[in-house]
N, C-alpha and C positions, 0 to 999 in steps of 0.2 A: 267493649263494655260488658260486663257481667248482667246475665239478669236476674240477678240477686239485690243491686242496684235501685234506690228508688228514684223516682223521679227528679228530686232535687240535687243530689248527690250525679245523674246522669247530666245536670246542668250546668253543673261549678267548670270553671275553668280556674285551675289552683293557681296559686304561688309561686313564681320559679326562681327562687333564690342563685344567689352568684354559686361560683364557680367552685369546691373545694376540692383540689387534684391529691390524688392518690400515687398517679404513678410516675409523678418528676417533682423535682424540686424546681417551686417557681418563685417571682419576687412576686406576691400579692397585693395589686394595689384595684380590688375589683369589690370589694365587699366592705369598704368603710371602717374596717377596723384600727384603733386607734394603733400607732408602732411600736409605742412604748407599753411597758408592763406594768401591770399591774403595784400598786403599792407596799411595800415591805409588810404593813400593819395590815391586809387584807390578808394578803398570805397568813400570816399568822394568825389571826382571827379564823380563817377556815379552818387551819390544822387543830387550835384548840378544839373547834368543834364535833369533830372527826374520833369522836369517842362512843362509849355505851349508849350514850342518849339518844343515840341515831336511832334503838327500835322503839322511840316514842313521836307522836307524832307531834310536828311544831308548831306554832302557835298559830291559831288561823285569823288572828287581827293585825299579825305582822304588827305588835305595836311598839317594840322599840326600833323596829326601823322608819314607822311612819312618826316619832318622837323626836328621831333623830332629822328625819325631812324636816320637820315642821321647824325645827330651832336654826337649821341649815337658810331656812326664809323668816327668821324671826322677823326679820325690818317688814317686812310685809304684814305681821301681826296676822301670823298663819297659827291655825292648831293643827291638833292631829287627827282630831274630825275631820281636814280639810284635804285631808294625804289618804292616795288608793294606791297601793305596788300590786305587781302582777310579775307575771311568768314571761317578763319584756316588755316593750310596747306594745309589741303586735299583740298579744294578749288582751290587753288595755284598751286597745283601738277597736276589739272584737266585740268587746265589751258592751263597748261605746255605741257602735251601730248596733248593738242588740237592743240595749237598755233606751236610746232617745230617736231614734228615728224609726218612724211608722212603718209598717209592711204592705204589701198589696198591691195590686193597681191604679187603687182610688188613691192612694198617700201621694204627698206632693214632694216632687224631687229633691233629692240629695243634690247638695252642689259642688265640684272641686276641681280643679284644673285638669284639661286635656292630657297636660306633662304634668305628672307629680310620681307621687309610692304607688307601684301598681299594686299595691297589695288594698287599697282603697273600694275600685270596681269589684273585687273579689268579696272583699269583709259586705258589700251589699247586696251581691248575686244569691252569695250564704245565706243572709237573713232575707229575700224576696224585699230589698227597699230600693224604690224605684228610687235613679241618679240621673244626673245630667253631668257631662264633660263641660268646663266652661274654658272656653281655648284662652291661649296665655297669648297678650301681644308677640310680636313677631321675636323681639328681644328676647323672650320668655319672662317679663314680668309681668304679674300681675296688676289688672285693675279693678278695684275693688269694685268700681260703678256696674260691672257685668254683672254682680251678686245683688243687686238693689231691683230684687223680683223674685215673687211668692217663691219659698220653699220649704221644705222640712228640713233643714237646717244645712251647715256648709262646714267642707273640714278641709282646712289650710295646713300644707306642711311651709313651715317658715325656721328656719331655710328651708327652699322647697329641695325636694330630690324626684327627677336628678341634675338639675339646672345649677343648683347650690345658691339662688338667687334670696335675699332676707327684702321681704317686708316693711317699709316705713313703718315705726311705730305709730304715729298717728293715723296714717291708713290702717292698720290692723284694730287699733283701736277705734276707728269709728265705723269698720263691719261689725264688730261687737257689739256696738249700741245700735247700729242699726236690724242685728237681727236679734237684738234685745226689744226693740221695739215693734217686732213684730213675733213676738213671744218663741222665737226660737232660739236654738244650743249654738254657739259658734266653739268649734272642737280646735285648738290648736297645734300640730301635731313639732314639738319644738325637739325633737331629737338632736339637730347638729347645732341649737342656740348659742353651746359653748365654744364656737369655733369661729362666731362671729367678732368683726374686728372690738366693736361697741355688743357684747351680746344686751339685750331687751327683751328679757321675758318676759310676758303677760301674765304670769305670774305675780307681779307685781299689781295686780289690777283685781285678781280674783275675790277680794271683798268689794269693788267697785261696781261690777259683772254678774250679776246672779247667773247667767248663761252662759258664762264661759268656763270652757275644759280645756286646761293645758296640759300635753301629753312629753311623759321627756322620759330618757333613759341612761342605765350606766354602759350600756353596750361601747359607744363613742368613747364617753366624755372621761368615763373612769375605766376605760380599760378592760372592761367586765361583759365583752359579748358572748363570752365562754359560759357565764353564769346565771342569765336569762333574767336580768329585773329591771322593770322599770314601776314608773309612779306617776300617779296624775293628778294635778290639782286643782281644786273646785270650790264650789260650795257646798256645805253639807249633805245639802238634797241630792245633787247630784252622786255627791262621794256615796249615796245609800242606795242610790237608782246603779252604780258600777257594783254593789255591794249584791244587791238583790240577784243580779245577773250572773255573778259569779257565787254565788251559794246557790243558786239553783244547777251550776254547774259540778262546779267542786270547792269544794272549802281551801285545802289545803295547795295553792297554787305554788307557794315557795317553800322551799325544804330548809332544813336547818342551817346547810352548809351556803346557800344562798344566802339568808337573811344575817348571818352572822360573817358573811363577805361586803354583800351591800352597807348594810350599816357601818361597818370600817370603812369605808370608801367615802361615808358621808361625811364621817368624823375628821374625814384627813384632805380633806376637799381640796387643802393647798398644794399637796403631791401633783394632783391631776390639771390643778391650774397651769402649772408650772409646763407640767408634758403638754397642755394644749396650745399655750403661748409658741412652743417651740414649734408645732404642727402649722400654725396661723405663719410663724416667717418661713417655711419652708415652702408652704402655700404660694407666700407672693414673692418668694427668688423663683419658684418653679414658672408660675404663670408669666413673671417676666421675660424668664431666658426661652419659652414657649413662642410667645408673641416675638420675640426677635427671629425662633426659626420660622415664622409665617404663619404657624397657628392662628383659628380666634377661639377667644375663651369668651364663656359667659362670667361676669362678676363671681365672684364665691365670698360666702360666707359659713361656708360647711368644710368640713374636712376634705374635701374632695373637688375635681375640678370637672368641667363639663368643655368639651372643646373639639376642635375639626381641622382641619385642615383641607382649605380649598381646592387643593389637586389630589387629595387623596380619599378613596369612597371610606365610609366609617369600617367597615366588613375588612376592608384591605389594608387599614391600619390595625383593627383589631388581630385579625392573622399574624401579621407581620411582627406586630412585639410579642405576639406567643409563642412564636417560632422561636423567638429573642429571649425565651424566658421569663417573658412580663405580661402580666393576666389583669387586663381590666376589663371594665362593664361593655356593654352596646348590645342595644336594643333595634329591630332590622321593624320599624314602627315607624309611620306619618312624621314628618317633619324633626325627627330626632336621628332618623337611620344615619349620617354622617356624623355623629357626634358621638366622642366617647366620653364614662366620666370613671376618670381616675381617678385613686384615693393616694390621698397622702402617707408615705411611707416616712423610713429614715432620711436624711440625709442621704446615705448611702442609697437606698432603694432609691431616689430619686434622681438622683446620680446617674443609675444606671440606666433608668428610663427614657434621662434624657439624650445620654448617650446614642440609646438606640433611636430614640426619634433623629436624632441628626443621621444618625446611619441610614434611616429609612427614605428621609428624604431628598437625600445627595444620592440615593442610588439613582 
């Protein structure tokens, strides 16, 4: 540690993001990235923008991309007051724990799964807001009756990651009126929603909710983790309380070339439908032909599969497909160290993955 270092800064324990290799070519199923590319009309939308205008700076209300959100949820009888984008979600979620949850000692705990985003305990350690881990039944679902005690507020990834496990809508909907009624934020972190068989955004609820923040991104859904935007929808207040925190920060969080990629992406929403559908059956051929080699899997409703296999430690299947050429997640952590989660590739990529799982487990 430097001691140039302050105290806060000597306390963070960061982010450790997946895996990006440099020096082989691998099949990438570790980092949730969607398999399919990007949409014909995004492409082109960036290159248009890839001109002169580049040495002015871009608009810092992002408002035809939050114009574009808002018409994207018209049946919800959304504005564009109601739409925040950022520089991803993680942005957004940093945001989030600046702007509504207390700092200090004396502030009353954050709430959110033992297994979720570890980027969660970080975004709190950053701002000094005290949390609480609140452990997922043994399944790894959640039950919402654990969250029904004091707190400064609770932030649900639904699907969660990395279990890929969705939320009854009714349960999510009745933590939000429960921690409506005791005048706190219920944060929804809906990143892999598109990938659900039935997706159910809360979104849909956001004029119902004065308290609820749904947090979503194009990273997944569109294709776009290369381009860094996501968006979060609220009510006014809130969208002003994301607003404040990010203009004390920096103004200009998306660039030309981003906002004029996002907003294509919104426009053409049926491209991405389409690529996701296909994502969702390659999901449940893989999870099938998994579970016949022995595997278990946890349910998914995310791009990606969370799963173990009873004779084999997580570490030793992890190695073993690397060696293979296939790189996914695991984490050497309480009650998850045997479980890997893999992300949905092609057909192809999936193919190969499983090939190698039979290889590894006939040796």
């Amino acid at each position: 540690m430097s001691k140039y270092w302050n105290q806060r800064t000597r306390a963070l324990s960061p982010y450790i993001p997946g895996e990006q290799p440099r020096d082989r070519k691998f099949i990438k199923l570790n980092t949730n990235e969607n398999p399919y590319p990007p949409s014909p009309e995004v492409i082109a939308a960036i290159q248009n923008v890839a001109n002169e205008d580049l040495r002015l700076y871009p608009d810092p209300e992002c408002l035809e991309l939050r114009i574009a959100i808002a018409r994207r949820y018209a049946r919800y009888a959304l504005t564009p007051e109601q739409v925040f984008v950022g520089n991803g979600s993680d942005e957004i979620l940093a945001f989030a724990f600046a702007a509504f949850f207390e700092s200090g000692a004396a502030a009353l705990p954050v709430l959110f799964p033992d297994i979720t985003y570890s980027f969660y305990p970080v975004y709190a350690r950053l701002w000094d807001t005290p949390f609480e881990l609140v452990p997922l039944r043994d399944d790894f679902s959640l039950n919402i009756d654990d969250y029904d005690r004091p707190n400064g507020g609770v932030v649900i990834a639904n699907p969660n990651a990395p279990t890929g496990r969705a939320l009854r809508l009714e349960d999510a909907r009745l933590l939000v009126e429960r921690q409506a009624a005791c005048g706190r934020i219920a944060l929804f972190d809906e990143a892999y929603m598109a990938f659900a068989s039935e997706p159910r955004s809360l979104a849909a609820y956001i004029n119902e909710y004065p308290n609820l923040l749904t947090v979503h991104t194009l990273s997944k859904a569109a294709s776009l983790a290369g381009l860094r935007v996501g968006y979060a929808i609220a009510n006014a207040e809130l969208i002003e309380g994301l607003r404040r925190v990010r203009d004390s920060f920096n103004s200009y969080t998306l660039d030309r070339l981003a906002l004029a990629g996002a907003t294509a992406a919104i426009y053409h929403s049926a491209y991405y439908d389409d690529c996701n559908r296909r994502v969702i059956a390659t999901r449940e051929r893989v999870s099938t032909q998994l579970t016949a080699l022995g595997f278990e899997l946890v349910p998914s409703s995310a791009n990606f599969i969370f799963t173990c296999h009873p004779a084999i430690k997580g570490s030793a299947l992890f190695m073993a497909l690397r060696e293979r050429g296939i790189l996914t997640r695991h984490w050497d952590i309480p009650r998850i160290a045997d479980y890997l989660r893999v992300s949905i590739g092609t057909d192809a990529d999936m193919d190969a993955f499983l090939a190698a799982c039979v290889d590894i487990t006939c040796a």
